[in-house]
PDB file of N, CA, C and O in Angstrom:
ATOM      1  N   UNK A   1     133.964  19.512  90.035  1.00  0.00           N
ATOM      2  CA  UNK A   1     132.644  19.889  89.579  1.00  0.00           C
ATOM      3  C   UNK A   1     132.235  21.213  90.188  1.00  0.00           C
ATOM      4  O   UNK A   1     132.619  21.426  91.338  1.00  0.00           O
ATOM      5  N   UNK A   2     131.639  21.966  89.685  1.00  0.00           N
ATOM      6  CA  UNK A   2     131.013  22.767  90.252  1.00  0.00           C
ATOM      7  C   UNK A   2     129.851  22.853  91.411  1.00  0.00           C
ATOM      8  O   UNK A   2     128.946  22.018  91.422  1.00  0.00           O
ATOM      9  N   UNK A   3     129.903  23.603  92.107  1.00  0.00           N
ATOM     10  CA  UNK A   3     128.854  23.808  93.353  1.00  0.00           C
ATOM     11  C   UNK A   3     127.867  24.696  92.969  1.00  0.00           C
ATOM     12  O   UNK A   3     128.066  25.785  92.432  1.00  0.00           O
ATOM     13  N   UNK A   4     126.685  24.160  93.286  1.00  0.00           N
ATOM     14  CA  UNK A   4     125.101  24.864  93.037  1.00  0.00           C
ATOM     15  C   UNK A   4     124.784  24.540  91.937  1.00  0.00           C
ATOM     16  O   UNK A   4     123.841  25.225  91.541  1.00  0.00           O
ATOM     17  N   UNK A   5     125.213  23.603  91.028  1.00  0.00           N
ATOM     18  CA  UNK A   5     124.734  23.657  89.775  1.00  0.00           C
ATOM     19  C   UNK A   5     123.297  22.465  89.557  1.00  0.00           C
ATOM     20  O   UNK A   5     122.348  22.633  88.791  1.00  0.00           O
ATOM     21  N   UNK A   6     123.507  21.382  90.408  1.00  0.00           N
ATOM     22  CA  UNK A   6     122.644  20.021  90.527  1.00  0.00           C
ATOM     23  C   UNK A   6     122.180  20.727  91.450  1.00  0.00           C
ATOM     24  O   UNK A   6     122.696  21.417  92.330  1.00  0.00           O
ATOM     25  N   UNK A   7     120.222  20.267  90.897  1.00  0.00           N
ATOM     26  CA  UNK A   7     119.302  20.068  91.669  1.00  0.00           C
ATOM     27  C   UNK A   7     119.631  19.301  93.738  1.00  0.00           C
ATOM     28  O   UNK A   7     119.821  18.095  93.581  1.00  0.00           O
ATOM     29  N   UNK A   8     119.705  19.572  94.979  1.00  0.00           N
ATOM     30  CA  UNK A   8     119.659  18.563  95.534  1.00  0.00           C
ATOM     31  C   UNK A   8     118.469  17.898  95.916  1.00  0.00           C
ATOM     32  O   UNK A   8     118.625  17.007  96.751  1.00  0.00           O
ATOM     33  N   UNK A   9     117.175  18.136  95.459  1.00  0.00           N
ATOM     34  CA  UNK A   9     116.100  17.436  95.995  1.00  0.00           C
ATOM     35  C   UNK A   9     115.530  15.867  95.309  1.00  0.00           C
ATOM     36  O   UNK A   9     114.468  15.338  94.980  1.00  0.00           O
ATOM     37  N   UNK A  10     116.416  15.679  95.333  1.00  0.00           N
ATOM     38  CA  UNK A  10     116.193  13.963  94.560  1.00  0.00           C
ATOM     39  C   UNK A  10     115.291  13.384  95.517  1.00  0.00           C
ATOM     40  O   UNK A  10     115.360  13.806  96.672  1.00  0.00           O
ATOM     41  N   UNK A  11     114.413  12.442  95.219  1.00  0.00           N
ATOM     42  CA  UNK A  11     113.534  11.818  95.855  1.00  0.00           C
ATOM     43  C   UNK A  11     113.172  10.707  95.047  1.00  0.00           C
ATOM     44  O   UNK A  11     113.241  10.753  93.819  1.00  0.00           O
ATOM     45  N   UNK A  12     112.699   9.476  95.829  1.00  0.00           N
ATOM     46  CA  UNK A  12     111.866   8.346  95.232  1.00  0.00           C
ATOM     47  C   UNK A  12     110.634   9.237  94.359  1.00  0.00           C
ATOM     48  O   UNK A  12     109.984  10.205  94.752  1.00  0.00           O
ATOM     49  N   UNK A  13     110.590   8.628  93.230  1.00  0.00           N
ATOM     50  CA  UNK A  13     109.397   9.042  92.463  1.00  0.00           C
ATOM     51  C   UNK A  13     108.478   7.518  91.456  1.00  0.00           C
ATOM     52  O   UNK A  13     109.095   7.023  90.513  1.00  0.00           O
ATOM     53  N   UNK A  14     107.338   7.074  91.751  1.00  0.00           N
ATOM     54  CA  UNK A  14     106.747   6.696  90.684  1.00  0.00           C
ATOM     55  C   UNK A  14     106.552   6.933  89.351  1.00  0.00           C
ATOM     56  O   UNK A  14     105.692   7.808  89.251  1.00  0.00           O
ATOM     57  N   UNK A  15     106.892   6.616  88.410  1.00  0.00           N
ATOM     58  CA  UNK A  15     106.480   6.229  86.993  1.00  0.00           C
ATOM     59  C   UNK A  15     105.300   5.904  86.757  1.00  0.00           C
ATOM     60  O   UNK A  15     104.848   5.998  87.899  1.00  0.00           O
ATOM     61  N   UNK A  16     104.326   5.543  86.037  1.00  0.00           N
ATOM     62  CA  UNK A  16     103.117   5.117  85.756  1.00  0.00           C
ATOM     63  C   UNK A  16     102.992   5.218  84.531  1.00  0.00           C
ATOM     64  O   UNK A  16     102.705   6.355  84.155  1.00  0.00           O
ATOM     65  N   UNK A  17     103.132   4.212  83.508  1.00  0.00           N
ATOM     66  CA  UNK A  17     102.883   4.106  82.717  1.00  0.00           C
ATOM     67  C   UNK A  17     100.962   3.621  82.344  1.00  0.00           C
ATOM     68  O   UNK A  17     100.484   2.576  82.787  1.00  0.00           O
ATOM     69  N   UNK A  18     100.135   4.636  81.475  1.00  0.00           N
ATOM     70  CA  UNK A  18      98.827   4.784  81.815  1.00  0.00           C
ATOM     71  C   UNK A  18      98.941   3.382  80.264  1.00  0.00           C
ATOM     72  O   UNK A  18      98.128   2.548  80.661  1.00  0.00           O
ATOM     73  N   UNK A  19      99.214   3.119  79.597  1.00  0.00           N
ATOM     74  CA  UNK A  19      99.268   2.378  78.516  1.00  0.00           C
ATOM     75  C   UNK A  19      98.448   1.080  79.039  1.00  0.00           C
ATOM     76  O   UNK A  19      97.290   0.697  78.872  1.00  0.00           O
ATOM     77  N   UNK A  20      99.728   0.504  79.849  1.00  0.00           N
ATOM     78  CA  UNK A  20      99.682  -1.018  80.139  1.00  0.00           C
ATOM     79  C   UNK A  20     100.134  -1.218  81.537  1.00  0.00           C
ATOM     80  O   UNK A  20     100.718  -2.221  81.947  1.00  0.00           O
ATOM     81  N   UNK A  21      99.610   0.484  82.666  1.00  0.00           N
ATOM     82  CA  UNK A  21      99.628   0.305  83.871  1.00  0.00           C
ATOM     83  C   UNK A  21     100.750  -0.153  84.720  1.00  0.00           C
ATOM     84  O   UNK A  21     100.731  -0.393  85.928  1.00  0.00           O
ATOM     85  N   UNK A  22     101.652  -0.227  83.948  1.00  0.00           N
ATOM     86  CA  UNK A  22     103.108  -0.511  84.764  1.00  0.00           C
ATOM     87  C   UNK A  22     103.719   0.402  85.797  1.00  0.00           C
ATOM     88  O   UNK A  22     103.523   1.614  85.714  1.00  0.00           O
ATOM     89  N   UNK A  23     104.299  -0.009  86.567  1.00  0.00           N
ATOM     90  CA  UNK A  23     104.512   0.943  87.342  1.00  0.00           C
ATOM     91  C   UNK A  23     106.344   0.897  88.083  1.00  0.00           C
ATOM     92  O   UNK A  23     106.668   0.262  89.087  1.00  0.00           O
ATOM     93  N   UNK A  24     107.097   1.601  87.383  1.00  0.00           N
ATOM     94  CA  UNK A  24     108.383   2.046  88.149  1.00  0.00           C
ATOM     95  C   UNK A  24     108.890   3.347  89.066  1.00  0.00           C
ATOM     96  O   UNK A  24     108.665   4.547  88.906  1.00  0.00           O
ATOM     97  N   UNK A  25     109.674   2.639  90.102  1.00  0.00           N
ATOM     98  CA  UNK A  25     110.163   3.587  90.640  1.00  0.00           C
ATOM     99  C   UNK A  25     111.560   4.022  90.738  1.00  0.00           C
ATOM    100  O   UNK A  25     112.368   3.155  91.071  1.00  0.00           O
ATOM    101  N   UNK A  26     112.114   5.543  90.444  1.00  0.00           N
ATOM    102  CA  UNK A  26     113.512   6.129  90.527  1.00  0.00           C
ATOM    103  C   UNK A  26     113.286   7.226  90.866  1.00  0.00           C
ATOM    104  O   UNK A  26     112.222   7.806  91.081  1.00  0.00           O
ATOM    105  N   UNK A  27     114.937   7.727  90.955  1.00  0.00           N
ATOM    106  CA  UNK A  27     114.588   8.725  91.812  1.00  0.00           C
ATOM    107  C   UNK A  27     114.836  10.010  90.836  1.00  0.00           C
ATOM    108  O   UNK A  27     115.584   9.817  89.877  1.00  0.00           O
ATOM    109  N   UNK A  28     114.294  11.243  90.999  1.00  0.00           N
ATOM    110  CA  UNK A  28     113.783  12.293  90.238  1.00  0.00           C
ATOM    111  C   UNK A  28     113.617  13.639  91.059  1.00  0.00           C
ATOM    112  O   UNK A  28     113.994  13.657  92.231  1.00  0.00           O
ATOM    113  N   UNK A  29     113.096  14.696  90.511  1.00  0.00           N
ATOM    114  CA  UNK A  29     113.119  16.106  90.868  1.00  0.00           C
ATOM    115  C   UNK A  29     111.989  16.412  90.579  1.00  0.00           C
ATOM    116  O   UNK A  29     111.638  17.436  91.166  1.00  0.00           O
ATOM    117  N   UNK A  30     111.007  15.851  89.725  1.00  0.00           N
ATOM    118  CA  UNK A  30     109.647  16.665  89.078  1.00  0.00           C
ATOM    119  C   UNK A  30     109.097  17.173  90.161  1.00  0.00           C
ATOM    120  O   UNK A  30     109.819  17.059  91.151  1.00  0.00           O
ATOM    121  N   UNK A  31     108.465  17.497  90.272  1.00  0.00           N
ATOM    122  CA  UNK A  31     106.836  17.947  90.853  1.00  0.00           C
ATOM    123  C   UNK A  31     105.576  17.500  90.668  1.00  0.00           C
ATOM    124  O   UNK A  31     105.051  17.443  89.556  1.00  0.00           O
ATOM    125  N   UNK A  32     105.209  17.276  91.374  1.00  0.00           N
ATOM    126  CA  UNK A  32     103.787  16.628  91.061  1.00  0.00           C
ATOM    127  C   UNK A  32     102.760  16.401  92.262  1.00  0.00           C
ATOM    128  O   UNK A  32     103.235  15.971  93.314  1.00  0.00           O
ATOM    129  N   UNK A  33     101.402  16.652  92.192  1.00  0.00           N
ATOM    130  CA  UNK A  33     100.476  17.060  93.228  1.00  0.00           C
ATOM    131  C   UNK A  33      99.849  15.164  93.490  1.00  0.00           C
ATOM    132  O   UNK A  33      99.411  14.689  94.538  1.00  0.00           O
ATOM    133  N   UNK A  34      99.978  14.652  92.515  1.00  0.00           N
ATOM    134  CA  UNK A  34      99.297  13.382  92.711  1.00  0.00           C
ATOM    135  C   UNK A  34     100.257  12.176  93.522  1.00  0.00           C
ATOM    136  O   UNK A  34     101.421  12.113  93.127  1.00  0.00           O
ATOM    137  N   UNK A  35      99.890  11.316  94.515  1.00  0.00           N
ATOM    138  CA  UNK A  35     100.042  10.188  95.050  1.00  0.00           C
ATOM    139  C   UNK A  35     100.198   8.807  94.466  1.00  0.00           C
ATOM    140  O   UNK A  35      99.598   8.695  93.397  1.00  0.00           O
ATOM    141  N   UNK A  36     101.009   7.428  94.976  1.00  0.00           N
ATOM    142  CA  UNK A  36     100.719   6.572  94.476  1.00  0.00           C
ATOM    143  C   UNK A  36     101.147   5.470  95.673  1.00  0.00           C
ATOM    144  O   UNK A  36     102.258   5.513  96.199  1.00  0.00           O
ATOM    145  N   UNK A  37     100.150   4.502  96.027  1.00  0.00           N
ATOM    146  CA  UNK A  37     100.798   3.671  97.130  1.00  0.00           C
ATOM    147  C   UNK A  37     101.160   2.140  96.434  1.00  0.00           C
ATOM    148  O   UNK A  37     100.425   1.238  96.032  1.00  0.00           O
ATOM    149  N   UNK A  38     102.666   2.293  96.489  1.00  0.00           N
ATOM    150  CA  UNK A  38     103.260   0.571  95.988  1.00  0.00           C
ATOM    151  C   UNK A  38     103.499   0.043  97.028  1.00  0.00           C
ATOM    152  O   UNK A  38     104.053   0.811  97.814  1.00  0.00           O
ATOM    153  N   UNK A  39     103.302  -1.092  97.455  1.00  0.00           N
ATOM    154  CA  UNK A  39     103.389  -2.224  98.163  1.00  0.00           C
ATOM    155  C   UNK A  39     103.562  -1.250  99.665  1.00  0.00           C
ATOM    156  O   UNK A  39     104.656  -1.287 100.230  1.00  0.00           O
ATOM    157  N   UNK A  40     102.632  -0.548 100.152  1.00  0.00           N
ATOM    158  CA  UNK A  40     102.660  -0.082 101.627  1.00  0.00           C
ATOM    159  C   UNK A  40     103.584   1.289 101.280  1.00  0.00           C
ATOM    160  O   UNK A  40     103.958   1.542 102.425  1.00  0.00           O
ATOM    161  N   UNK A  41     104.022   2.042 100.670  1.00  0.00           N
ATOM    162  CA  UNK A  41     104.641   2.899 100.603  1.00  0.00           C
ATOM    163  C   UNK A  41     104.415   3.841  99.592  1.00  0.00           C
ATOM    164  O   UNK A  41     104.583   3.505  98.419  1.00  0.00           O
ATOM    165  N   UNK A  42     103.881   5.536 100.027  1.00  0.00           N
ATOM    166  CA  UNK A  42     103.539   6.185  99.359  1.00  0.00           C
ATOM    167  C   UNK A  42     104.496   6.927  98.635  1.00  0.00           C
ATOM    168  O   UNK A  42     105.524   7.392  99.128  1.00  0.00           O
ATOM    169  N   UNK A  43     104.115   7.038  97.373  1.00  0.00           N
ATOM    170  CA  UNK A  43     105.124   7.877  96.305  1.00  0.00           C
ATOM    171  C   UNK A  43     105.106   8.719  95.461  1.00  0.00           C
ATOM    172  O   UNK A  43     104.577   8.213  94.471  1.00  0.00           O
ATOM    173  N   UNK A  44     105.486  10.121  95.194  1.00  0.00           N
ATOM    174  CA  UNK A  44     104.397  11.101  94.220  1.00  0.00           C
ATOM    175  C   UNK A  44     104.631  10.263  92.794  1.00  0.00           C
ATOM    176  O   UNK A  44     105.299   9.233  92.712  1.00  0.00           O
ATOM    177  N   UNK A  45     104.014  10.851  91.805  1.00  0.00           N
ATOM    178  CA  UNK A  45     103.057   9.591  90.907  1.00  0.00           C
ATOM    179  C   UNK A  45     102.918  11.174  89.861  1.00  0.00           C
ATOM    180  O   UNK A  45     102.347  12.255  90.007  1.00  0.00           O
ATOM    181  N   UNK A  46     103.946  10.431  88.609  1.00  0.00           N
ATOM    182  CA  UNK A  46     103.990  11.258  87.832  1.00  0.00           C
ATOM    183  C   UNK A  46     103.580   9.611  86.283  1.00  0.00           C
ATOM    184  O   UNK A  46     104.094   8.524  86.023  1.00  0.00           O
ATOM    185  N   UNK A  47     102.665  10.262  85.847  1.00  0.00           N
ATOM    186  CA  UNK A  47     101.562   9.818  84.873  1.00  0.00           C
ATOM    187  C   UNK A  47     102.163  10.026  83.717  1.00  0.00           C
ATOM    188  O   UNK A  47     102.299  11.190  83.339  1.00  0.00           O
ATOM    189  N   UNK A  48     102.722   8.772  82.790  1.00  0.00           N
ATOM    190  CA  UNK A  48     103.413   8.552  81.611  1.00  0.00           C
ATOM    191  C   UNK A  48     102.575   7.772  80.361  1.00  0.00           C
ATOM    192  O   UNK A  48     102.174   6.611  80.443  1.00  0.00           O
ATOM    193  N   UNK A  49     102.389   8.687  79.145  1.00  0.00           N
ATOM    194  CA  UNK A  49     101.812   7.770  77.584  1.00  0.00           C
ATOM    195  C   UNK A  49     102.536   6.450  77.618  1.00  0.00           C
ATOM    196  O   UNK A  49     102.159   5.416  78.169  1.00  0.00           O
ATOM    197  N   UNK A  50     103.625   6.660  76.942  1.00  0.00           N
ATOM    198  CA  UNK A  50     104.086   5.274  76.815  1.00  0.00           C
ATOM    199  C   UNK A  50     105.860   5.493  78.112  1.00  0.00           C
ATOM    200  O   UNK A  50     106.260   6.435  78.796  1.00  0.00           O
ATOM    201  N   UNK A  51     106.395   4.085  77.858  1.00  0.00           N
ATOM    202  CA  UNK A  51     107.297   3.792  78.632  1.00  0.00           C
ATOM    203  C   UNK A  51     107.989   2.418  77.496  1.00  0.00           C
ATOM    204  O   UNK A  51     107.749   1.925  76.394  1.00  0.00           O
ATOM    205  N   UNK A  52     109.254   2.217  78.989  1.00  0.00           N
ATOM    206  CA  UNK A  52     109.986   1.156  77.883  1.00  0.00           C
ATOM    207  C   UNK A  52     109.477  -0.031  77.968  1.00  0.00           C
ATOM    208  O   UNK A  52     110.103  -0.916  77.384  1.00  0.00           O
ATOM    209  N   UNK A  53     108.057  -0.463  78.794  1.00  0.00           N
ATOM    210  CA  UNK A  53     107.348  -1.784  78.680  1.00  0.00           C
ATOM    211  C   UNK A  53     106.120  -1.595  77.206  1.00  0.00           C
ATOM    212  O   UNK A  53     105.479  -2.508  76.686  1.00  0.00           O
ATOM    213  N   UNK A  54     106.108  -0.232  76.859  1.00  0.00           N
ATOM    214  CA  UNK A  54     104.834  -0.426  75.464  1.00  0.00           C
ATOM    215  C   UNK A  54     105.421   0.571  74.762  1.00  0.00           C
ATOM    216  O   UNK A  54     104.793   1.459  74.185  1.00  0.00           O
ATOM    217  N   UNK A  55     106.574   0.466  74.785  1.00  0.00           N
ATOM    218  CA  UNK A  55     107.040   1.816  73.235  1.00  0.00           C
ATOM    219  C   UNK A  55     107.435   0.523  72.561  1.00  0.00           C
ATOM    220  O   UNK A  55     107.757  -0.397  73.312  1.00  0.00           O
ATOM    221  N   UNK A  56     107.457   0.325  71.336  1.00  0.00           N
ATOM    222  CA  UNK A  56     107.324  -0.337  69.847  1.00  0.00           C
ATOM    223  C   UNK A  56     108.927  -0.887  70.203  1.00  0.00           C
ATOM    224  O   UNK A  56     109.294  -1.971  70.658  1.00  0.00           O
ATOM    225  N   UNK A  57     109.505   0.005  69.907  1.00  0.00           N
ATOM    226  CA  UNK A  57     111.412  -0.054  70.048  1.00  0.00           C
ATOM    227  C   UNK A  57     111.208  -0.988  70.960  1.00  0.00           C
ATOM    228  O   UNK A  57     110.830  -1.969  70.320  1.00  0.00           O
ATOM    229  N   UNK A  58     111.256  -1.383  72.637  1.00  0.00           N
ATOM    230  CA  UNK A  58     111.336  -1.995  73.124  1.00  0.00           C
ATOM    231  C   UNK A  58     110.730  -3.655  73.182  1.00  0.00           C
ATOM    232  O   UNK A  58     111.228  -4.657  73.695  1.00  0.00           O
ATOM    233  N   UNK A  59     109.446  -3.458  72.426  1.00  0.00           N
ATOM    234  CA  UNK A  59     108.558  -4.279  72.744  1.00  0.00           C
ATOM    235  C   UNK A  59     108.729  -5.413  71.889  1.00  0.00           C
ATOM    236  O   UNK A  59     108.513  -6.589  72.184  1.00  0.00           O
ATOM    237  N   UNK A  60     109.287  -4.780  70.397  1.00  0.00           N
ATOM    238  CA  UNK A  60     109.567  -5.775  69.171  1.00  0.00           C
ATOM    239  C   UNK A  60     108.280  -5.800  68.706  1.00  0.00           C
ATOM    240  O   UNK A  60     108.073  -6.779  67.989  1.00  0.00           O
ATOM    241  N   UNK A  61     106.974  -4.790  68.913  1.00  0.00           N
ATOM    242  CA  UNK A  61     105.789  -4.834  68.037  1.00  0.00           C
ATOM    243  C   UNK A  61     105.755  -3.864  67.406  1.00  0.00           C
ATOM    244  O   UNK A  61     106.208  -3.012  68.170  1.00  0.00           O
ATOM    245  N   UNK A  62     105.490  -3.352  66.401  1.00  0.00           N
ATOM    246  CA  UNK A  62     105.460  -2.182  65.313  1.00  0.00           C
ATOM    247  C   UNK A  62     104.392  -2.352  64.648  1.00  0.00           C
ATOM    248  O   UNK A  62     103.843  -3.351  64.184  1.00  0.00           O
ATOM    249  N   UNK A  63     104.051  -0.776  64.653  1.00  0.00           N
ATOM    250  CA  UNK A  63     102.767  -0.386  63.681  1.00  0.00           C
ATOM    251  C   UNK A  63     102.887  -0.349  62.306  1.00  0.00           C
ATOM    252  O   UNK A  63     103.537   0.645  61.983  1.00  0.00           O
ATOM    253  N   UNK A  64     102.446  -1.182  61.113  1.00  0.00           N
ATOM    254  CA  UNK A  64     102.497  -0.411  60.299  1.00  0.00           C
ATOM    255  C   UNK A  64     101.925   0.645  59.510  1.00  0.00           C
ATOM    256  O   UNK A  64     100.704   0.581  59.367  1.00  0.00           O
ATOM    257  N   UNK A  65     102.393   1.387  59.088  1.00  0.00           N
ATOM    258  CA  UNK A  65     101.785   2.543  58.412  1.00  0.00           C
ATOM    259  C   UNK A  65     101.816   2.729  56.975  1.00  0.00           C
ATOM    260  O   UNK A  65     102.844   2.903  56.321  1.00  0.00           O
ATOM    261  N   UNK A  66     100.900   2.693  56.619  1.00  0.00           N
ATOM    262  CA  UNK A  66     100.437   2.362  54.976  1.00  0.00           C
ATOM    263  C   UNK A  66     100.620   3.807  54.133  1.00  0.00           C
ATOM    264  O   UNK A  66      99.704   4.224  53.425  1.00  0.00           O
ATOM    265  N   UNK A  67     101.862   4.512  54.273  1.00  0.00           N
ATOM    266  CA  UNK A  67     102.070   5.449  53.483  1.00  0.00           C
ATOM    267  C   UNK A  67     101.834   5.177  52.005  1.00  0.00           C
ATOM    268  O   UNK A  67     101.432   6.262  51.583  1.00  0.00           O
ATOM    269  N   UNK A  68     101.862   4.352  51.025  1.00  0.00           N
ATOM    270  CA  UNK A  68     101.368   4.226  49.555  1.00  0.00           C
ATOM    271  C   UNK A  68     100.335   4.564  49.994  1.00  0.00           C
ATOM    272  O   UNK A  68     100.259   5.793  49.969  1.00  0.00           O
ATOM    273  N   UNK A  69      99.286   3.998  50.483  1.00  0.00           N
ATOM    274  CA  UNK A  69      98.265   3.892  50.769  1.00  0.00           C
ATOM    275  C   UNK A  69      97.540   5.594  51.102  1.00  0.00           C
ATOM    276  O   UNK A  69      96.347   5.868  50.969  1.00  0.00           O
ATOM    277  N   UNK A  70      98.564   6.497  51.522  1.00  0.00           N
ATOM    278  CA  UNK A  70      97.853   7.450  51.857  1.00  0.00           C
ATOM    279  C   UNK A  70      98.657   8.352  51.203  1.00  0.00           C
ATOM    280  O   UNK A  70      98.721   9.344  51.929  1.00  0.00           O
ATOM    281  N   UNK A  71      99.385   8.539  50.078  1.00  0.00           N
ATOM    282  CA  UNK A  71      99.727   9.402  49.262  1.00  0.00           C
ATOM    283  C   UNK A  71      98.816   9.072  48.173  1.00  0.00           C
ATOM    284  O   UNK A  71      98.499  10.065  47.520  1.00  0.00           O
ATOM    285  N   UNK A  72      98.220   7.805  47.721  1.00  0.00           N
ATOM    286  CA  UNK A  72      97.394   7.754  47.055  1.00  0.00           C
ATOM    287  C   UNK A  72      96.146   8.020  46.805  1.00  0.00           C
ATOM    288  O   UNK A  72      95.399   7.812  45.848  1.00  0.00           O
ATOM    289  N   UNK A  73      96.025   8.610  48.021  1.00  0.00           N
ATOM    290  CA  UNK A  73      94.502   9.167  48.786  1.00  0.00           C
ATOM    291  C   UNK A  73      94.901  10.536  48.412  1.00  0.00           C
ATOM    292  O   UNK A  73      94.339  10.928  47.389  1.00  0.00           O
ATOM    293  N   UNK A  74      95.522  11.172  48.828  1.00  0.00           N
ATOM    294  CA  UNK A  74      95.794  12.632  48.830  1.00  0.00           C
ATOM    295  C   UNK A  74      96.006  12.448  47.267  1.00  0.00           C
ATOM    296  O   UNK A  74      95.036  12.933  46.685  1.00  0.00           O
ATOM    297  N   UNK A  75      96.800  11.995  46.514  1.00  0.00           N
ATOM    298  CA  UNK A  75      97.023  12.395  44.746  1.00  0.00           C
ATOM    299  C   UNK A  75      95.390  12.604  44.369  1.00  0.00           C
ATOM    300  O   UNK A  75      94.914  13.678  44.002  1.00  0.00           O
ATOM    301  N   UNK A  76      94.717  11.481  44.522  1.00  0.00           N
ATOM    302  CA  UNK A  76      93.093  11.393  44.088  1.00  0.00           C
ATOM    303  C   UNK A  76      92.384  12.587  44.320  1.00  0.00           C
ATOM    304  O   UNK A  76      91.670  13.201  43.527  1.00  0.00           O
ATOM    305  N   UNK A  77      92.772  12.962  45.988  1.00  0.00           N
ATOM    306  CA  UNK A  77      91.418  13.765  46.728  1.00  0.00           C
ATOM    307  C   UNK A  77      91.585  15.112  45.775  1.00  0.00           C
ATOM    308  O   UNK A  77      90.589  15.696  45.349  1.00  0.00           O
ATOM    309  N   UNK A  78      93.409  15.709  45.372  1.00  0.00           N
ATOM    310  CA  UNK A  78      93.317  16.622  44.650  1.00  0.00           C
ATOM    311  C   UNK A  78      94.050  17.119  43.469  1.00  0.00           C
ATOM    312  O   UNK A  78      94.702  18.149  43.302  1.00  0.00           O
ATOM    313  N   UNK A  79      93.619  15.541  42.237  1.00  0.00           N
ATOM    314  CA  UNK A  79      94.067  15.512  41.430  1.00  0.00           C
ATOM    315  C   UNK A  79      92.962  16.700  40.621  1.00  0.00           C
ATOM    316  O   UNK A  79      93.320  17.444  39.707  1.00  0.00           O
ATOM    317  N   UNK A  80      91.635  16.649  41.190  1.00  0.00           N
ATOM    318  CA  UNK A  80      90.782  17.818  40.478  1.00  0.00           C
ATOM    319  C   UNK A  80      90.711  19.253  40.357  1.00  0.00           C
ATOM    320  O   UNK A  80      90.065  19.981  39.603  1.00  0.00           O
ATOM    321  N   UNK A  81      91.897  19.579  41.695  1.00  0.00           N
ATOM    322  CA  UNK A  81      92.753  20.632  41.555  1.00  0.00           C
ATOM    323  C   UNK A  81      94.130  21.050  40.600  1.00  0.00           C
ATOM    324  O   UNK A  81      94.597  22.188  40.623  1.00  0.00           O
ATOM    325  N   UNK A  82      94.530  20.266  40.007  1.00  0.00           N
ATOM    326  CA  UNK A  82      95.353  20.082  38.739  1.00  0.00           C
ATOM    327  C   UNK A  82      95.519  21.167  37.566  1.00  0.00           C
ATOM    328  O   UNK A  82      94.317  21.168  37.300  1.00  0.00           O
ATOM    329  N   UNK A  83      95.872  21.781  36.961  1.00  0.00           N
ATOM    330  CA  UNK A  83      95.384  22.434  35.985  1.00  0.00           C
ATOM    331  C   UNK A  83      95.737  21.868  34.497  1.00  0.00           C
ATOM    332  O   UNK A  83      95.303  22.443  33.499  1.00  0.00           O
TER     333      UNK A  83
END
């Protein structure tokens, strides 16, 4: 392998999933100014939308999305544009 190419500052890092408040830890390179204390031990605390406890794929819940439903809206809104 090559030398100098990997980051070496790996460190414990928090996850935080803001969704459904979950919280994992691995280890990572980001940066980040914010804190997080798990069970007696502080950890920088990088703030995540979703994760693999509330993304759809994982969860087996899915949105549906009523595309008929909204091409049929748009044909209407500018069928009066038509010539």
């Amino acid at each position: 392998m090559k030398q100098g190419v990997h980051p070496d500052n790996y460190r414990l890092v928090a996850f935080k999933d803001m969704s459904n408040e979950d919280v994992f830890i691995t280890k990572s390179t980001v940066d980040t100014k914010e804190t997080i204390d798990v069970e007696g031990v502080e950890y920088p605390l990088v703030k995540l939308e979703i994760s693999r406890t509330s993304h759809p794929f994982y969860t087996g819940k899915s949105k549906l999305v009523d595309t008929a439903g909204r091409i049929d809206k748009f044909k209407t809104k500018y069928a009066k544009f038509k010539k």
